[in-house]
C-alpha positions as CSV (number, residue, x, y, z in Angstrom):
1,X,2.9,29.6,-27.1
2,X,-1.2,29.6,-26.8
3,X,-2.7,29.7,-23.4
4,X,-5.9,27.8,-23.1
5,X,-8.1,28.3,-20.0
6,X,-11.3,26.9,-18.9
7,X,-13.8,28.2,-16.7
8,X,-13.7,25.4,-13.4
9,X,-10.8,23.4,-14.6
10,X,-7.6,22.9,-12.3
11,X,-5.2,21.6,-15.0
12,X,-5.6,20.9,-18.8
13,X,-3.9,18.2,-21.9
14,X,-4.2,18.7,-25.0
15,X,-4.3,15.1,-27.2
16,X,-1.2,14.2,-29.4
17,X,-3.0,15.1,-32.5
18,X,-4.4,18.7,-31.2
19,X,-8.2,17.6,-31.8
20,X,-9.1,17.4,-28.1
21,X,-8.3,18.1,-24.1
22,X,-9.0,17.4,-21.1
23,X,-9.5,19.2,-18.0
24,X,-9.1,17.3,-14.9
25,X,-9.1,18.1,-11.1
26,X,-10.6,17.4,-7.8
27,X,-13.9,17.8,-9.5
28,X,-13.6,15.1,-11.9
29,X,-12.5,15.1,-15.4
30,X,-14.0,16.2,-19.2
31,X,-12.9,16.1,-22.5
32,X,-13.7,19.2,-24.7
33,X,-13.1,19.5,-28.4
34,X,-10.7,21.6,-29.4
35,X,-11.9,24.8,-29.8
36,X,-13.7,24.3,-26.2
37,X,-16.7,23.0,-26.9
38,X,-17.6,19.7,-23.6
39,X,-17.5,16.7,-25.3
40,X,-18.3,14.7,-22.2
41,X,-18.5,14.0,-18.4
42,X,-15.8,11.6,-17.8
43,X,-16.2,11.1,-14.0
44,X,-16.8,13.2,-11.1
45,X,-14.2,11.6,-9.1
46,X,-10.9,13.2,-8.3
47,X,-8.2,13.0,-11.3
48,X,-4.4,13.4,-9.4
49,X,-3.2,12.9,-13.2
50,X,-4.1,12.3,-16.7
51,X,-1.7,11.2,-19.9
52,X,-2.9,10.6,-23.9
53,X,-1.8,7.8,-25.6
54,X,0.7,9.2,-28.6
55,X,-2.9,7.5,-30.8
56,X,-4.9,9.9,-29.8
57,X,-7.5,7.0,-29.6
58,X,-7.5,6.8,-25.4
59,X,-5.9,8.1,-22.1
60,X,-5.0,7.1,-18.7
61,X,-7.0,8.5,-15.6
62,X,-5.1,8.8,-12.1
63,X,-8.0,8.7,-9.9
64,X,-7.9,8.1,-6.0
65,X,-8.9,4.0,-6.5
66,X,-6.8,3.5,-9.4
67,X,-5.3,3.8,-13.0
68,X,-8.2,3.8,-15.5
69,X,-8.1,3.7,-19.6
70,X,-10.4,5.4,-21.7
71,X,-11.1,4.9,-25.5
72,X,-12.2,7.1,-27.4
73,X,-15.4,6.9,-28.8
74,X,-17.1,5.1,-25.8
75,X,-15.2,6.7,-23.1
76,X,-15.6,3.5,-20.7
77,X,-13.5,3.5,-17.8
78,X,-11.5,0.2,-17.4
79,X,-9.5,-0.4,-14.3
80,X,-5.8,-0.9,-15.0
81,X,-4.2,-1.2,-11.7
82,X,-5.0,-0.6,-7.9
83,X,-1.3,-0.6,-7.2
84,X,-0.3,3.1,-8.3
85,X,1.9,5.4,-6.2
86,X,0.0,8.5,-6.5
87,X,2.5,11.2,-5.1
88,X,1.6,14.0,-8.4
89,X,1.6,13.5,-12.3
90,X,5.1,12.3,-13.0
91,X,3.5,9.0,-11.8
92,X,2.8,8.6,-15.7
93,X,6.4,8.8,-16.8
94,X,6.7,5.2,-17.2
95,X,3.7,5.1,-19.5
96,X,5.5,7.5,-21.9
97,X,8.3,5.1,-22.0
98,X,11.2,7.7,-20.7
């Protein structure tokens, strides 16, 4: 397999249709092209986890004050839900439909 790494960035996912990722931590997340290049500042608040939609046209954003979507192209953060259990990642496991 192929090992990505990003200067500054905690954890990295890559989208369904390989064209983008994004790096998410306690500093925030950003989405970066493929081949590295920052897209875009998402936020600058602390991501706990982050999960594509199969589309490729948006993702979900664990952040400490709630579950956000973003769609691609405007990258506008809409508030899904206060009422997450945010324990680590696998908190997105029901969004995946397993």
């Amino acid at each position: 397999g192929v090992i990505q790494t990003i200067a500054n960035e905690q954890r990295l996912i890559f989208s369904p249709n390989g064209n983008y990722f994004i790096g998410w931590g306690s500093s925030g997340a950003r989405l970066y092209s493929s081949d590295g290049i920052l897209i875009s500042t998402i936020t600058n608040n602390s991501v706990k986890a982050s999960i594509w939609e199969p589309s490729t046209k948006g993702f979900y954003l664990l952040q400490s004050n709630g579950l956000y979507q973003y769609v691609l192209p405007s990258l506008q953060g809409k508030l899904v839900t206060q009422d997450v259990y945010a324990n680590n990642e696998d908190t997105f496991v029901w969004l995946r439909g397993y």
